[in-house]
N, C-alpha and C positions, 0 to 999 in steps of 0.2 A: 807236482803232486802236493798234496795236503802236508799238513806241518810234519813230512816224514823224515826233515831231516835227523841226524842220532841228537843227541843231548850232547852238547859242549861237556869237555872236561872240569871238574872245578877250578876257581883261581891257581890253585897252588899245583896243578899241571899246569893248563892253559897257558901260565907265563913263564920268566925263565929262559934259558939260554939259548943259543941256538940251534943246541942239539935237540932241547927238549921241544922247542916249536917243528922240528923235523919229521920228531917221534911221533909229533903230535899229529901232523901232515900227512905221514902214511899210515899212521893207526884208522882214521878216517876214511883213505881209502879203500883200505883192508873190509873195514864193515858196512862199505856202501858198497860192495863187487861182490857179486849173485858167485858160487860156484861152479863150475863147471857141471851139466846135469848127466843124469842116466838117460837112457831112451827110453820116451812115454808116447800114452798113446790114449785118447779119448774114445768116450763108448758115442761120438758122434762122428769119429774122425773113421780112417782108413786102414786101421793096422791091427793085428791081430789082438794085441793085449785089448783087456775088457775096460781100464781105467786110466789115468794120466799121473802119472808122479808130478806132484804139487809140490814138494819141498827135496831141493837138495842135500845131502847126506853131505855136511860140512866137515872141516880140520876140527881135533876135540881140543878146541881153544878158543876162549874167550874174546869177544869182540863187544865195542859200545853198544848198548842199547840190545843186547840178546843175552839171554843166558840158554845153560844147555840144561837138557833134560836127564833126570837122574839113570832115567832106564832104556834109553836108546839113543846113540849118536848125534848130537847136536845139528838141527836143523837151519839150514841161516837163509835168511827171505834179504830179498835186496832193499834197500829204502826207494823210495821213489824218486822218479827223475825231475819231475818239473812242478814245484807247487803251485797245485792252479786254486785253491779258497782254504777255506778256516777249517783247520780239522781236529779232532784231540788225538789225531795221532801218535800213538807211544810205544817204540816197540821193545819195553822194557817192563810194560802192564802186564803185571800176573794175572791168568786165567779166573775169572770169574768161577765162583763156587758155584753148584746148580741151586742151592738156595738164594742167591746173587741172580741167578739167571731169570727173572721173571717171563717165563715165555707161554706162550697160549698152547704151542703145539710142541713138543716133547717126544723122542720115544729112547727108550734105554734098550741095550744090546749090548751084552759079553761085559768088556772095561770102556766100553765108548757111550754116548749120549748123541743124539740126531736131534737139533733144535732150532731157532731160528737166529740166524746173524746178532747179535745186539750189540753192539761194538767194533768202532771204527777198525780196531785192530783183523776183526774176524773178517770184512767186508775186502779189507788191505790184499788178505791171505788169497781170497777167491776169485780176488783179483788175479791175482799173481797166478796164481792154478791156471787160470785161464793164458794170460801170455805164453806160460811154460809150452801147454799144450799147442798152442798155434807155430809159434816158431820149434817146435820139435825138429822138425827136417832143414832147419837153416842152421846148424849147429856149428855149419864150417865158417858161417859169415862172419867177417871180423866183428863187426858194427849190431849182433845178434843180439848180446845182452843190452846194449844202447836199446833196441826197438822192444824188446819187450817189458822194459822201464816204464819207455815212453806208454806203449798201450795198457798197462798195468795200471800204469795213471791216471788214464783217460776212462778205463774202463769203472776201476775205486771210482770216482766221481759219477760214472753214468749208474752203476747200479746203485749206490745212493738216493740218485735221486729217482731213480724208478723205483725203488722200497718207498720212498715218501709221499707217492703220488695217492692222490683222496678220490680223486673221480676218473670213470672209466675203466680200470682194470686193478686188482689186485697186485702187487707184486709182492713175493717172499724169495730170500736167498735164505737157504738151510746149509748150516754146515756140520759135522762129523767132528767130536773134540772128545780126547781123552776123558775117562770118567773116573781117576782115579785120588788117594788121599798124598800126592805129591805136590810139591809147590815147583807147575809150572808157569813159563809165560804163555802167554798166549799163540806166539807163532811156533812153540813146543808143542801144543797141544790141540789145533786143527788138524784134519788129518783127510778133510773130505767135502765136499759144497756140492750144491746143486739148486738150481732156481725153478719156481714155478708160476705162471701167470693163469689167473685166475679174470675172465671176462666175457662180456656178451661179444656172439660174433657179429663182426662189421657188415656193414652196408653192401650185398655181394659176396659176401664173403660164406664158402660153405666149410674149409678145414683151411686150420692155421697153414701160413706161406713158410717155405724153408727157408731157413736160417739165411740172412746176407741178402735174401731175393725182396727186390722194394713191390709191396703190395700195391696194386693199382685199385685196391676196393676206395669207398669213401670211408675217411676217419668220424664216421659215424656209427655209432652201437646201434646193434636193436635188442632193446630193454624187450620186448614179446619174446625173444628167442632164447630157451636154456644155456645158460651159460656154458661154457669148457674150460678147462687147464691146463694147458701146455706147459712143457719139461723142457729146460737145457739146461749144458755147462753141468755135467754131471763129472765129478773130479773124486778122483783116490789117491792117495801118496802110496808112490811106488811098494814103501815098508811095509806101510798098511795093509796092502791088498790081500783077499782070501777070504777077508775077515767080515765078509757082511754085512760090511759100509755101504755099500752106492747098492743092495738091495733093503736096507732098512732105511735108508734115504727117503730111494723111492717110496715102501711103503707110507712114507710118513708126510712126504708132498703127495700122496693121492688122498690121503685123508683129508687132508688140510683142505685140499681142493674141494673134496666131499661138504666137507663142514662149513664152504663157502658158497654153494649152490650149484658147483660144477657135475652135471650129470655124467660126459665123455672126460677124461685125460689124454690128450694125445703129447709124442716124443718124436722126432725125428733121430735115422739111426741109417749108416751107412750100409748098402746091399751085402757088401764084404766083409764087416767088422761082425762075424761068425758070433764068440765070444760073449758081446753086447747082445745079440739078437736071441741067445739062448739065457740069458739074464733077463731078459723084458719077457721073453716067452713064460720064465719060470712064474714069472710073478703073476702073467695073465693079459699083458699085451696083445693085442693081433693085429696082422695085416689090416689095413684099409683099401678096400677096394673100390676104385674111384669109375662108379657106373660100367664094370664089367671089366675095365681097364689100368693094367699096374701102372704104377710113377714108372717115366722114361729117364729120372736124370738118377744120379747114384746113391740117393736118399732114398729112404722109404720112411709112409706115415703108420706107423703103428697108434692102436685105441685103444685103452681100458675102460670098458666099462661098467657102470656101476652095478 
């Protein structure tokens, strides 16, 4: 992963006796080992709860490169497994002010703000949302937190570079952050993500493929046809949830989409995940009905339309 390792101790730790390079050896491992997590549950996945706890409810003790938040239990994100390019990753960066935050799309709710990623820190966190929620049910696997390092990793660097891309399809990652006058860090004060793609459909192509499934259209746009926006990796930290988050989210990735040229928003959403499906309804989602006939497999495509 990108430069996530902590920050070295100064000289006057770092060196010194045996004891102290011991101290210094397990302090490191201490702040690179993810917590043990609560049970989560995504509004794409299969389980009753509406959102995924994205941050562990850590020990209320100091570890390199995190500090803790004044007004709720210390959060601790794992650093990443395998540096794979140049990052500014810090995770010791205080929260950007919303005067700091130059963002195009914006929306305030309660003590939180819903806006776009702009910092490798917040991109880390959405990351890591997502790993949480995929390995949720492998909880007992020894080797668990190993893999969701690893894809946390992988994933930091893939949505990177889909937020960068200029031609063909929009990408935005939005994330849920604290909106208040405390001085946090950053991984203190996410609390929520959600991505949305904004593009002409493909060659063949009449409604976005589910998630994981390899499309067989051709990777070719057609510029004639109204563009759409498709939703995923919608995430809430467990603490957080009740609160508004992943439907101000939403509203705020269907604007964005709006104010991009997308006529339809469509979201993929599991048959069973009750919860989720009465959240997409509230807001104005519906079924898609594919020429008289439901989806067969255990997603369904819900639309909003404009």
């Amino acid at each position: 992963m990108a430069t996530g390792s902590v920050v070295a101790p100064p000289p006057s730790l770092a060196g010194g006796g045996r004891g102290l390079r011991r101290r210094g050896v397990l302090h490191r491992r201490l702040a690179a080992s993810p917590m043990k997590d609560e049970p989560v549950a995504s509004t794409n996945g299969s389980k009753d709860e509406m959102v995924t706890d994205s941050l562990s409810v850590a020990r209320r003790a100091s570890h390199p490169g995190l500090s803790s938040s004044l007004s709720n239990p210390m959060s601790e994100v794992t650093t990443p497994f395998h540096p794979a390019a140049p990052s500014d990753l810090r995770f010791n960066r205080l929260r950007p002010s919303v005067e700091e935050s130059d963002c195009k799309y914006k929306r305030f709710f309660g003590c939180y703000v819903a806006r776009e990623a702009i910092i490798d820190e917040e991109y880390w966190i959405a990351a890591w949302l997502r790993a949480e929620n995929r390995y949720e049910d492998q909880s007992s696997d020894r080797y668990v937190e190993s893999f969701k390092r690893k894809f946390a990793s992988q994933e930091f660097h893939a949505l990177k570079r889909r937020c960068s891309k200029l031609q063909g399809e929009k990408y935005i990652c939005f994330v849920a952050v604290k909106n208040d006058d405390l001085k946090r860090t950053v991984l203190n004060s996410v609390v929520g993500t959600l991505d949305v793609c904004i593009r002409h459909p493909l060659h063949g192509e009449t409604f976005p493929a589910e998630p994981g499934k390899t499309s067989f259209h051709c990777r070719i746009y057609q510029p004639d046809q109204p563009k759409f926006g498709y939703l995923t990796n919608v995430c809430v930290a467990k603490y957080a949830r009740r609160q508004g988050i992943a439907s101000n989210m939403l509203l705020l990735a269907i604007d964005a989409a709006r104010l991009n040229g997308a006529e339809e928003v469509y979201i993929h959403v599991h048959k069973d995940n009750l919860p989720a499906r009465r959240l997409y309804d509230q807001i104005g989602f519906r079924m898609v009905d594919f020429d008289g006939a439901r989806q067969s497999s255990d997603l369904c495509l819900l639309s909003f339309s404009s």
